[in-house]
N, C-alpha and C positions, 0 to 999 in steps of 0.2 A: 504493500500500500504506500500511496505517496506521505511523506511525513509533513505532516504539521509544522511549520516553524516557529516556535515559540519567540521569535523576533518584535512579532507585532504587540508581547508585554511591553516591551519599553517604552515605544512610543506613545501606548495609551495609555500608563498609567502620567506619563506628561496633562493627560487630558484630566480636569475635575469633573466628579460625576451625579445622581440622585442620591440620597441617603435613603433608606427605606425610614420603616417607622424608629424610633428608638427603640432598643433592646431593653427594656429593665423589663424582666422576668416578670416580676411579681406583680407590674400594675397591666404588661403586655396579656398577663394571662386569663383576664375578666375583661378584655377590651374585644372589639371589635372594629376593623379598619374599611369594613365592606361593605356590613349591611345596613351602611348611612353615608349620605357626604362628608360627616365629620365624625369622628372615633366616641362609639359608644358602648356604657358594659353591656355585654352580652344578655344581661337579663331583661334589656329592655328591648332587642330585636324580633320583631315579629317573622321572624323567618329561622330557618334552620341552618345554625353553624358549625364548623367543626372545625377545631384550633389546633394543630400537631406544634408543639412548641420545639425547641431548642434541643433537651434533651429527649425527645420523642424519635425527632428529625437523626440524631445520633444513635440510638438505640438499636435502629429499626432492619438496621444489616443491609438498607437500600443500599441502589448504587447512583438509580435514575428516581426523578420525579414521580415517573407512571409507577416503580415498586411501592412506594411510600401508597401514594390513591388507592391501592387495592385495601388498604385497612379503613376506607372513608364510607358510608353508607350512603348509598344513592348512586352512588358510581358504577357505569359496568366499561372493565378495560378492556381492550383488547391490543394486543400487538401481532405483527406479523414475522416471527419469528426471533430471530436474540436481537444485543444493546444494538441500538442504532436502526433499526426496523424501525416503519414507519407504528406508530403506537397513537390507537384514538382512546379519546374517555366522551361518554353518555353520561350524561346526568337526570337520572329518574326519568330514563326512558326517549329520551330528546337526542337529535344528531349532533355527531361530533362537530360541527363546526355552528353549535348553539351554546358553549361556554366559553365565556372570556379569558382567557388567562394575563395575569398582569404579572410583571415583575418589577419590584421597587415600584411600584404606583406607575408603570409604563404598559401600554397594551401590546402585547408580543405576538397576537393570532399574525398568522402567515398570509398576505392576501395572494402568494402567488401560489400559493396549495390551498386556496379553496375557502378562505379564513379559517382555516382551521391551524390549531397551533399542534407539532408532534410535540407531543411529550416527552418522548427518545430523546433529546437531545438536552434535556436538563440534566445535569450534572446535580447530586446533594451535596457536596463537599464543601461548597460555601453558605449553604440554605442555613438562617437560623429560623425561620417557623413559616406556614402554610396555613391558611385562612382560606375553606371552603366555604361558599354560600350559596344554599339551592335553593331553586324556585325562580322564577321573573324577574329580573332585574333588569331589563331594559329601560325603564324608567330613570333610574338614577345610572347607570353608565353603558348604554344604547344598544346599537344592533345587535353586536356579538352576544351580550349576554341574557339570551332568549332563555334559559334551560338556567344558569346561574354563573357562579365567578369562581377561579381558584386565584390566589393571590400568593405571592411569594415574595417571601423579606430574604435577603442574603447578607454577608456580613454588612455590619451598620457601625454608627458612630458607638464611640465609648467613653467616658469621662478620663479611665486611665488609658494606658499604654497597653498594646496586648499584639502579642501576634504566637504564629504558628509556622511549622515547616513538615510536611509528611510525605511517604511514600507506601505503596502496597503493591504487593505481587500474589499472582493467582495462577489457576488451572485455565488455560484455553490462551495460553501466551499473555495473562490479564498483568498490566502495569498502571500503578495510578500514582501521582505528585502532585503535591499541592501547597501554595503558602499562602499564607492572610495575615495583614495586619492590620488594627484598628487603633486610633489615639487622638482626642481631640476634635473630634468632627470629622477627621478623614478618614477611613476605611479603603483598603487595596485587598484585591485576591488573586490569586491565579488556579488555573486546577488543568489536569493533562491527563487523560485517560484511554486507553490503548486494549486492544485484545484481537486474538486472530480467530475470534468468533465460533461458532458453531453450525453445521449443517441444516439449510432451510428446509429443505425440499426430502421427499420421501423416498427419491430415490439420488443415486448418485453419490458424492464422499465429500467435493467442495464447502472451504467454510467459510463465512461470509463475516468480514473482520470488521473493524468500526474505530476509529479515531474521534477524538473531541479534543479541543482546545479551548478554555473559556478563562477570561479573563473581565475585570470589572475594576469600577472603583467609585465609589462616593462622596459627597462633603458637605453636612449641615452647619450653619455656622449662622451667627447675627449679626449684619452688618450695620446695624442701627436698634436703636432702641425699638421694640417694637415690630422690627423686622429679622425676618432670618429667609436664609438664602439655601435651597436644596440645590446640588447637582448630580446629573448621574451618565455612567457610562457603563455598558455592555456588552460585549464581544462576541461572540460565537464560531467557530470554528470548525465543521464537523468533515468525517468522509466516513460514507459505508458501502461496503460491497454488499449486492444483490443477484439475486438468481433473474431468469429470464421466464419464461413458459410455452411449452410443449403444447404448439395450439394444436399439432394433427393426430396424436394419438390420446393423452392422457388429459388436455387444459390443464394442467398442475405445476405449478413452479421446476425447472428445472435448472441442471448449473449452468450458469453462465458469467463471463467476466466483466459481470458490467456493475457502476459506482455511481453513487449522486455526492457531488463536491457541493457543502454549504456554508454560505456567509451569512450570519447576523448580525446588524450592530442597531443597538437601542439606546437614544440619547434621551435626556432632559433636563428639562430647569425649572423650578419653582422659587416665584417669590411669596411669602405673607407677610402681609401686614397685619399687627394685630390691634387690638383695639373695643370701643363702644361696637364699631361695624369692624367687621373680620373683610379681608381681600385677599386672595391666593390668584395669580396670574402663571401659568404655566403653559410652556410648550415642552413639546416630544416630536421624537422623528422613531419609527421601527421600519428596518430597511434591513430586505432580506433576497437571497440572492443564491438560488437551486440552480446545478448546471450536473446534469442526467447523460449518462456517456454508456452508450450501450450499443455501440460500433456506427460507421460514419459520423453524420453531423450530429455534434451534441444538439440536445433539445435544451433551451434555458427558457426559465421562469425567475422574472425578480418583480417584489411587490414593495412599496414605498408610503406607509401612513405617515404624514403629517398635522398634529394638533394643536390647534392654538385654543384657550381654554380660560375664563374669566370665572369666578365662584365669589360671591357677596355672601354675607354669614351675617347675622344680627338675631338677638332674642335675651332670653332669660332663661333660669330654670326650668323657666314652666313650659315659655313656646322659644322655639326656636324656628327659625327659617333660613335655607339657604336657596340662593337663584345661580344657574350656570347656564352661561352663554359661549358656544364651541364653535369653532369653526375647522372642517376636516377637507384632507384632498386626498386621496387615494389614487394612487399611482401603479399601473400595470403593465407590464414589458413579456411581451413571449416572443422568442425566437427558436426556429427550426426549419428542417426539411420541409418541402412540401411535399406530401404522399398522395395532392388529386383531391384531400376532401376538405380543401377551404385552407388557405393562406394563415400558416402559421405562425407569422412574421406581425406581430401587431404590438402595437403603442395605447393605450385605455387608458383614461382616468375619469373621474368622479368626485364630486365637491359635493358638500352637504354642510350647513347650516342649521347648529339646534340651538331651542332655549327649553330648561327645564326646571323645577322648582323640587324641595322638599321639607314639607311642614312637619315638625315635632312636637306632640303634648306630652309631657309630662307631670303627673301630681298626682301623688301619694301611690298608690299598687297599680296606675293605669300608666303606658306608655304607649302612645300612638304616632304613626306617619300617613303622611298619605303624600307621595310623589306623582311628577307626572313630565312629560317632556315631548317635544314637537322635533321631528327631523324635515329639515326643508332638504328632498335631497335634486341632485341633478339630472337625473338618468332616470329615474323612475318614482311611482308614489310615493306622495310624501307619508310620514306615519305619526300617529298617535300610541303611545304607549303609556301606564300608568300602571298604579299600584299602591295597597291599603293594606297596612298591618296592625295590629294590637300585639302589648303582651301585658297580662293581667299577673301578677302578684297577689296569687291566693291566701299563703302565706309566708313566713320565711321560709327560704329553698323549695317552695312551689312556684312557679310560673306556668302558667298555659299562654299560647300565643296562636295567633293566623294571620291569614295574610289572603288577598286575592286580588289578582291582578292581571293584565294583556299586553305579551310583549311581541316583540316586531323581527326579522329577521332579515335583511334583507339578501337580495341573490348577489352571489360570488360573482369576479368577471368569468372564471370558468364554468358556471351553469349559463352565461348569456353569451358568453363570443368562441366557446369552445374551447379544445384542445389540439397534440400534434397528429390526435389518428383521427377515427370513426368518429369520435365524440364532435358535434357538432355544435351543439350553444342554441342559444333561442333569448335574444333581445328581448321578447317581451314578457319578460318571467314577470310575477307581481311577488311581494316581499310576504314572507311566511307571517302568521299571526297566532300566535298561542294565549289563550283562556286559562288559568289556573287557580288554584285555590290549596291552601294547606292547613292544617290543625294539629297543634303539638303540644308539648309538654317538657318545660325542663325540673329536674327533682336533683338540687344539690345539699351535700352535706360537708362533714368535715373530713369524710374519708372516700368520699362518692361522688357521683356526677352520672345523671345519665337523661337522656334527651330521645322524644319518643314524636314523630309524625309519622298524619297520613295526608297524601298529597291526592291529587287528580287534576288531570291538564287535559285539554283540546288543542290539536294543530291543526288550524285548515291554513288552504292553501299551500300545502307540504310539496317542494321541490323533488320529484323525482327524475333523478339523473339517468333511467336507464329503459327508457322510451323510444321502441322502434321507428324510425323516419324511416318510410320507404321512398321518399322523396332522393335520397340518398342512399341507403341501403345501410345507414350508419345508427347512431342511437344520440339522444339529444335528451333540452331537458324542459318538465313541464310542469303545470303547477295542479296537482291533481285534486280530485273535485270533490266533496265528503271531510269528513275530517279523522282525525289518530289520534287514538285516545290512549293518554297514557296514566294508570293510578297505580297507587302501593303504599308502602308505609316499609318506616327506616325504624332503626332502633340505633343506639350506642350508650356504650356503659362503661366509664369506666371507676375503678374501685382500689385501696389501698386495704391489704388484705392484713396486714403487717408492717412494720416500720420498714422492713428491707425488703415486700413483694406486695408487687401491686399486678392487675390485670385488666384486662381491655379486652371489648367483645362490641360485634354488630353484626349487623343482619339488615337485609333487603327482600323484600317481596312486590315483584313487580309487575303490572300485566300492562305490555305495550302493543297497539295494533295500530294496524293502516289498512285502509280500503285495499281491497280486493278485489278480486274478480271467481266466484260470487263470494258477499260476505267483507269477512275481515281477514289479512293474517297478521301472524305475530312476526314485530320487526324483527331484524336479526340485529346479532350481535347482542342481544340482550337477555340474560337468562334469568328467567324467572324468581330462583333464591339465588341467593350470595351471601356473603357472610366473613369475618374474620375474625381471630381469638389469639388474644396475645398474653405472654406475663414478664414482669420484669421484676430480678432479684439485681438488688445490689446492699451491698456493704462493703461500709471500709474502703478499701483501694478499688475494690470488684464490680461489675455489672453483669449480666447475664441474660438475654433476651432471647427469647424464643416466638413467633407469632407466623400463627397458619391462618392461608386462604382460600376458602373454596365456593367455587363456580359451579352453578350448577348448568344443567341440559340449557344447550340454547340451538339459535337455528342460521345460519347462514345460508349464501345463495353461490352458487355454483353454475359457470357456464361452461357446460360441454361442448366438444368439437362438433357435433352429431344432435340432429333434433332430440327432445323441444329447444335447447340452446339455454337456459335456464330450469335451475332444476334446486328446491329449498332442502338443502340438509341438516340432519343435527350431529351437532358436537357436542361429547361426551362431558359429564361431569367432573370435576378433581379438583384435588387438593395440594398446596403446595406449602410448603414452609422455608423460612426463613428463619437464620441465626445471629447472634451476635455477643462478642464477647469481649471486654476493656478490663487492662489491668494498669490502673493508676502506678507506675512504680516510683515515679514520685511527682512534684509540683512540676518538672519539665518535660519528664517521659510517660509517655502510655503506649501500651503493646494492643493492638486489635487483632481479630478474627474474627469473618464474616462470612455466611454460605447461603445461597441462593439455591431455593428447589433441591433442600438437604438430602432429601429419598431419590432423587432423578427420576421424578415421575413426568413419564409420557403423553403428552398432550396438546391441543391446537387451542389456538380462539380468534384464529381465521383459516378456516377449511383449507387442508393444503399445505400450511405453515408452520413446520416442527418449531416448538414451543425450546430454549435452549436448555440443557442437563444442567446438572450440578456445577455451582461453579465456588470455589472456595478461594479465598485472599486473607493473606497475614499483613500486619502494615506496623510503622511506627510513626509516631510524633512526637516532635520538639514543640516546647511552648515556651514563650516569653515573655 
């Protein structure tokens, strides 16, 4: 594989960059940074959260972002074979390119894959905690996040001096390095991760290897009374090898030498002012840059979000209001061969224009919102979206909360102007519209926590991509007519059994469909239960984490060489675990071990796609 050059740390850590939120454990861990325009405790949100904090994010024997989501309720993952495989998440039954993903307050979906963000390619090595939020949020932070929001802080500012130096080695040629420091308002990382992969495909012995390079750095600071100044920067770096597919005999992935080289870089800057009236003025650029090399001419795809972003904040305890006014340009680039079915050579872009509000009651056991927001966009209708929560304070450590509301979705430039093959595009897509509603429960105590919804959503107008044009002979995209209904109910628990073992457990039960022909069927990718169970022992110098995942029956779709040409299969049930193990040896050294799919259990969760074996890494770290 081509190597990464780790050259481009120097020049960017020259760059100042966002700070995420502040790190302090203890008030970060009753906040919420999502499910409001401005940071609220979690018992007042009417919607459903789930906070992986710091030591969570460490424990957890991850390597990548999507390992960590499998312990989150409401999620169903899937990836298409080991690290570096393209990797989607669903949220309570909703498509992959219907959650936001932010990182440090910046939006990272992909526009030139479809707004969808891969997961694969998040690194944990600098993550200190993860802020999930499900249900409609369109309202308060717009198209992407139809389905809800993952949010990711990585290292942040510190009062003291701190930094780190690591490395790990593993089974499958697995090499990983990493350093961070934090002091001051500034915060730097780096992280470099390497493996010569594992076998996709069901037949054949090729292994399909995967490189990352990430790199970041932030800086909150005040440069006035009253004001303080965010910067942020982040890097991305990746390369992974992929199979090809066997269209004349099996359709099934087979070996081939082919790679997708990728670049991301995510800037921004925030100013507040603080005061009687609050101001936060912020811009962002996410520019991303996919080049697919799978003999002759590569195919490239690069996508360009630009935001400029105004927020006014005023109120009291009681009410509070903030107003945001955005201005977006999305910018889209495909180049390629042309294979006869439409000019793959094309330049897109898209402006859009929002203003949106979000009112806060608060007093005494009642906390209420009610948001709402207008997209003026350029291309296509304009949208209305909104959304109304409670959460009641029954009594100490009871809360009930809900929420209902209509979020928006708009279509990708790849559902309107197409792709390099068959895929053909359709201009007049109209923007997806989801109906929901949720009802939960959260019950904490002093050794407990656990948090209980049930949800139910409507999507009409649902984008399907994979609609015969016989006009072409090719497949295009439509906006289909009925709606998919998605309901279920989430659970998570977690509990302090003991001073030195605590445990973690959730569960999902889901039932998702989409019109049919007759009828309804069940979407794919999505399986019915789900579930994780974790426990963690520490003491003293020790920690010791163990936590299983299991998926159950679900359905995907399969196109055979040979009629009907589609054809719904299911994929098996299992369970997977993960390990993890830290030995403090002293305040500068600690010794890790980590194992991924500890039993090497066999299995897909995309038809076709061997799921990667066991894989185990020992590491060490400097701290200072």
């Amino acid at each position: 594989m081509r190597s990464i050059s780790p050259a481009a740390l120097t020049a960017a850590l020259l760059i100042l960059p966002v700070a995420g939120v502040a790190n302090d454990d203890e008030v970060m861990e009753n906040m919420t940074v999502t499910a409001s325009r401005t940071p609220i405790p979690i018992a007042h949100a009417g919607a459903s959260v789930t906070i992986l904090g710091r030591e969570d994010v460490a424990a957890s024997g991850a390597t990548t972002l999507v390992e960590l989501l499998r312990d989150v309720p409401g999620l169903a993952v899937s990836q298409q074979g080991p690290l570096g495989a393209l990797a989607q998440v669903r949220v309570r039954g909703a498509e992959a390119n219907h959650v936001l993903v932010m990182v440090d307050g910046v939006e990272v979906n992909d526009l030139a894959q479809g707004s969808e963000y891969n997961f694969a390619h998040l690194n944990l090595a600098a993550v200190e905690r993860v802020e999930v939020l499900r249900g409609p949020q369109s309202a308060l932070w717009g198209s992407d996040a139809l389905a809800g929001v993952v949010h990711v802080t990585t290292v942040g500012s510190d009062p003291g001096a701190r930094g780190s130096i690591g490395v790990a080695v593993g089974t499958n040629g697995t090499g990983q390095g990493g350093a961070r420091y934090a002091s001051g308002g500034f915060a730097a990382y780096a992280d470099w991760f390497e493996t010569d992969g594992t076998n996709v495909s069901r037949q054949g012995t090729e292994d399909d290897g995967y490189e990352n390079l990430t790199i970041g750095a932030s800086y909150m600071g005040r440069i006035a009374d009253g004001a303080r100044l965010s910067v942020n920067l982040r890097h991305v770096g990746s390369e992974n090898e992929y199979d090809g597919f066997d269209f004349v005999t099996t359709a099934l992935p087979a070996d081939a030498a082919h790679v997708t080289e990728r670049e991301a870089l995510h800037v921004s800057a925030r100013l507040e002012v603080e005061g009687r009236v609050q101001h936060r003025f912020s811009l962002s650029r996410s520019d991303t840059d996919n080049v697919n090399k799978s003999g002759g001419v590569p195919s490239i795809s690069r996508g360009t979000r630009d935001q400029l972003q105004y927020q006014l904040g005023f109120g009291n305890a009681v009410h509070a209001l903030a107003v945001v006014a955005e201005l977006e340009r999305e910018d889209y680039d495909q180049r390629g061969f042309d294979a006869g079915f439409g000019n793959p050579n094309r330049d897109l872009d898209v402006d859009a224009r929002s203003f949106g509000f979000e009112y806060r009651f608060s007093a005494g056991a009642v906390n209420t919102s009610l948001s709402a927001r207008h997209d003026d966009n350029s291309d296509f209708d304009d949208a209305v979206s909104w959304r109304g929560g409670i959460a009641f304070e029954v009594r100490d450590g009871l809360t009930v909360f809900g929420s209902v509301g209509e979020a928006v979705k708009n279509p990708s430039f790849v559902e309107r102007f197409g792709f390099f093959d068959t895929f053909i595009g359709n201009p007049d897509l109209e923007p997806e519209r989801s109906e929901s509603m949720e009802l939960g429960a959260r019950l904490t105590g002093d050794r407990y926590s656990i948090e209980l919804a049930l949800f139910d959503a409507e999507l009409g107008n649902e984008i399907n991509g994979f609609v015969f044009d016989p006009g072409t002979g090719g497949t295009t995209a439509a906006n289909v007519s009925g709606t998919s209904e998605r309901r279920g109910f989430e659970a998570r628990v977690v509990a302090e059994l003991a001073p030195t073992l605590s445990v973690h457990a959730s569960v999902t039960v889901l039932d998702a469909e989409q019109p049919g022909a007759p009828g309804t069927t069940t979407e794919v990718r999505r399986p019915e239960r789900s579930g994780s169970a974790g426990l963690r022992w520490k003491q003293s110098d020790w920690t010791v984490a163990l936590t299983a995942n299991f998926v159950g029956e679900q359905h995907d779709d399969f196109f055979p060489p040979a009629p009907p040409f589609r054809e719904r299969v299911t994929l098996d049930n299992f369970v997977v675990f993960r390990a993890h193990a830290r030995w403090q040896v002293n305040d500068a050294l600690a010794l890790t071990a980590d194992a991924t799919n500890l039993l090497d259990e066999d299995y897909e969760e995309v038809f076709g796609f061997r799921a990667p074996g066991r894989v185990v890494r020992a590491g060490i770290r400097f701290s200072f």
